[in-house]
N, C-alpha and C positions, 0 to 999 in steps of 0.2 A: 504494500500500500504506500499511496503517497507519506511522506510525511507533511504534506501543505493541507489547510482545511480550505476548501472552496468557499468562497466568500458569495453569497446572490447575485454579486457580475457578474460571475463565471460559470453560472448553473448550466449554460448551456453542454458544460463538457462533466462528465460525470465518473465517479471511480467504482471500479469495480474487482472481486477478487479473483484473481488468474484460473484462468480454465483453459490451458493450452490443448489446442485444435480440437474444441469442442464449443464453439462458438456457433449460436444457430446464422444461418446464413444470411439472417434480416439484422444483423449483428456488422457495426463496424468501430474495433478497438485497438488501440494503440497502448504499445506496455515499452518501456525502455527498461532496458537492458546493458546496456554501457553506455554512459553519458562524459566519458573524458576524450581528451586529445591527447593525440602525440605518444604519451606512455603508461601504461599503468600505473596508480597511484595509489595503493592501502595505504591503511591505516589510519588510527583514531582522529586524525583530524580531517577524512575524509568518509567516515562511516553515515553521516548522514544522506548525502547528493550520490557517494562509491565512486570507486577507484577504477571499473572498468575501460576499455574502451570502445569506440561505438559500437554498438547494434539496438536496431529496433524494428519490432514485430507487430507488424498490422494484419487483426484477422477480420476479414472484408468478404461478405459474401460466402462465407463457408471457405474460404480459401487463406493460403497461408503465405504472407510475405515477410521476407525479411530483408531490413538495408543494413549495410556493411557487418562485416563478420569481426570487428576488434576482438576482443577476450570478454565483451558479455556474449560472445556467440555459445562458447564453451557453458557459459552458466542455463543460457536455453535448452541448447543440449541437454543437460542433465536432467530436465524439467520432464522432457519429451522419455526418456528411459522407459519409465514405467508400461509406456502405451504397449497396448497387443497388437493397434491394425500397424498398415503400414503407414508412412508419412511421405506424401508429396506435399514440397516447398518451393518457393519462387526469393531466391537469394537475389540481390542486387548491391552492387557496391556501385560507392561515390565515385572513386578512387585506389590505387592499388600502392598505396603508402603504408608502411609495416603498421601503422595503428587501425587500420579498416581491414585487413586481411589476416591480425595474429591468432585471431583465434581458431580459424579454419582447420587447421591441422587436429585443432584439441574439439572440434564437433563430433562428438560421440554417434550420434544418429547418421551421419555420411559414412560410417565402419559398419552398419545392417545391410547385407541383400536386397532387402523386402523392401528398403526406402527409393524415393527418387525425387532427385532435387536440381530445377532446374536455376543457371546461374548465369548472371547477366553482366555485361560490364563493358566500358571501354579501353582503349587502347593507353597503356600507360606513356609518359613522355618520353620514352626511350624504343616505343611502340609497339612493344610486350603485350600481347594479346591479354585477358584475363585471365584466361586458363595458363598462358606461360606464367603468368605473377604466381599463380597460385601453386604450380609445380614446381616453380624453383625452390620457393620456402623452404620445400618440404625436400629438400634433397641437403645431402650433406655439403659440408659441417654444419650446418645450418638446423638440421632436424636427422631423426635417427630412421624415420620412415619415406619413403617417396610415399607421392599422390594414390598409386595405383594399387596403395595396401587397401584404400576406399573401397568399399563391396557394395553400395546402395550405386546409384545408376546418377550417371553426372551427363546433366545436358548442360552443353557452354553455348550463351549467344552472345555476339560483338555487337556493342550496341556503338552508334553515330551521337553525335547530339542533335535533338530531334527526332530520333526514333520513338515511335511508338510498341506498344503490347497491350495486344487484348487477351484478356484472360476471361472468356466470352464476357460478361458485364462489368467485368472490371476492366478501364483503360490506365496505363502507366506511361504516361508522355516525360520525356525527357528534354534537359538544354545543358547547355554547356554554360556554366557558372561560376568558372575558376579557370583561365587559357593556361596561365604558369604551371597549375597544379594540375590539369589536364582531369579538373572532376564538372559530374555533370551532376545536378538536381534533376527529383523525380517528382511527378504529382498524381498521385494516386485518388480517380474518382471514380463512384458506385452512384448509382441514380442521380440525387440531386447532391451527393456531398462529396466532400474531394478533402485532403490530405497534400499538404507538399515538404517536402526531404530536401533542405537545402543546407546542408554542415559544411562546407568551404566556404564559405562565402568572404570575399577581401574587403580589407578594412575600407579601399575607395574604388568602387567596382568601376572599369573604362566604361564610357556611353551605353555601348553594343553591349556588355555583360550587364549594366544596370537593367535595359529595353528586355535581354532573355530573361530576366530573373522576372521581372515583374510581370512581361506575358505568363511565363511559369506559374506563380503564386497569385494572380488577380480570384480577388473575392474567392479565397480558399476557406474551408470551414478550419481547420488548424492547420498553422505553420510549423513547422519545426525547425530550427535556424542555431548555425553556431554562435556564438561569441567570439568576434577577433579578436587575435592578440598578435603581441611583436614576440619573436624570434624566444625561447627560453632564457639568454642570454641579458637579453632585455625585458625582460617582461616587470614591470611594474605598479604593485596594486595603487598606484595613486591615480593611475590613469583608467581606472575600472568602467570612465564614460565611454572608454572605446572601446570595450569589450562588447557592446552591448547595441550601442546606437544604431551601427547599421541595419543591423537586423529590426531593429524598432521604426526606422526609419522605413524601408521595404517594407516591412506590416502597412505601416499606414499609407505609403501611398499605394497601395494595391486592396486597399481595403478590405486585409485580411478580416475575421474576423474572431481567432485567439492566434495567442503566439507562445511557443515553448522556445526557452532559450536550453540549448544543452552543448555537447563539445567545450568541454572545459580547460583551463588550463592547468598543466601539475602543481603549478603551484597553488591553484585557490582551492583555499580550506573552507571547511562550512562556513566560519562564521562569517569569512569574505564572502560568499556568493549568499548567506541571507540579506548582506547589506547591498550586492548586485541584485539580488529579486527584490527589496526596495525602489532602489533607483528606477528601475527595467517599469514597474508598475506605475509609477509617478510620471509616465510620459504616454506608457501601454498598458494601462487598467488591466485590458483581460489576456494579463502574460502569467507566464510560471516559468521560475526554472525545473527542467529535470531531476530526478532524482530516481537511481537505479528500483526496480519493482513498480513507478508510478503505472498506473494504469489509465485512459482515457476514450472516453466512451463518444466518438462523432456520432453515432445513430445507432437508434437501438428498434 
């Protein structure tokens, strides 16, 4: 469960307790599962928002999606164990940078027969297909198993920016939202509500990247968007307005209508990002930060 209470602004998004892929198909919910950047992060001054790295699971229509595979991919995984059927899933990564891909290797449910999980991605900056990102990992010195220990059934597709996927009533349109970082945002819509996936986002996006982001995210039912920061090196909690603004700034002029702030930096500790979900609300009323088990309910 979240640790936030919803306040009557925010009624329109609702919490609920996990039932992985047992979701009725008039059901459309959003749980995060890694909410950091860059590297994983325990410990006690991170146990309330958690240490993971990205992943997050929308169960939309009876169907199962999941964006980037960081290290809460591993903790989904485990979630999924118990089940008897089989498990088809729709993986999609941002990006193929070691924090959206490390948990891959440690997904438990890609090592069953019975499963099949299909995996979407672009071409990384060095033009490594998604499926090469994901087998090099896994090869030595790097990891002690190759890819092909995986028994569940791997479908790879290349995705463009701008590509689209129908998942019969569910569409999954894509843009390119990061040129340096070579990552694309997703926007995930079921009847009349949509979801959009945008964790790169730069702290002063060019023209052309500001026009895709915003055609992407126009009047979305919830956003999910990172917070920028400068380089580890530099990172600076004085400067915590920039972590946050752009994304708040993209809400409102696309007239989002809620906004989660997640992708965090290692360095911020709870009580730094309760006083960033201050600020973040004092401009975007009906914002939240992440925080790993939240749960979020678009339509029910």
């Amino acid at each position: 469960m979240s640790n936030f209470e919803l306040s009557g602004s925010q009624s329109y998004l609702t919490e609920k307790q996990t039932t992985p892929l047992s979701s009725p198909a008039a059901e459309f919910l959003v749980q995060f599962w890694g909410v950091r950047g860059l590297i994983p992060t325990p410990g006690s001054s991170t146990n309330r928002y958690g240490g993971n790295t990205a992943c997050v699971e929308i169960r939309v229509a009876g169907k199962e999606l999941i964006f980037d595979g960081g290290t809460g991919l591993r903790v989904l995984g485990k979630t999924w164990q118990h089940l008897q059927q089989p498990i088809e899933a729709h993986l999609f990564f941002t990006n193929s940078q070691s924090n959206r891909i490390l948990g891959f290797p440690f997904f438990a449910p890609a090592f069953i027969d019975q499963n099949c999980f299909h995996i979407y991605g672009t071409a990384a900056s060095n033009s490594a297909s998604i499926k090469q990102c994901l087998y090099d990992q896994m090869l030595q010195p790097h990891f002690p198993y190759p890819l092909q220990v995986m028994q569940s059934e791997l479908h790879f597709h290349n995705l463009n920016s701008g590509s689209e996927v129908k998942l019969e009533d569910v569409t999954i349109k894509t843009a390119l939202i990061n040129k340096h970082q070579r990552s694309i945002g997703y926007r995930v819509t079921w009847q009349e509500f949509s979801v959009a996936y945008v964790t790169d986002l730069p702290k002063s996006p060019e023209k052309l990247e500001q026009e895709r982001i915003l055609q992407l995210i126009k009047g979305v039912d919830l956003l999910i968007a990172n917070g920028t920061y400068n380089p580890p090196t530099a990172h600076n909690h004085d400067l915590a307005d920039l972590q946050w603004q752009t994304a708040a700034d993209l809400a409102n002029d696309a007239a989002v209508k809620s906004l989660v702030i997640s992708h965090y930096h290692p360095d911020d500790d709870d009580d730094f990002l309760d006083r960033v979900q201050t600020e973040v609300k004092s401009v975007f009323p009906k914002a939240l930060l992440a925080c790993e088990g939240m749960i979020l309910s678009v339509a029910k």
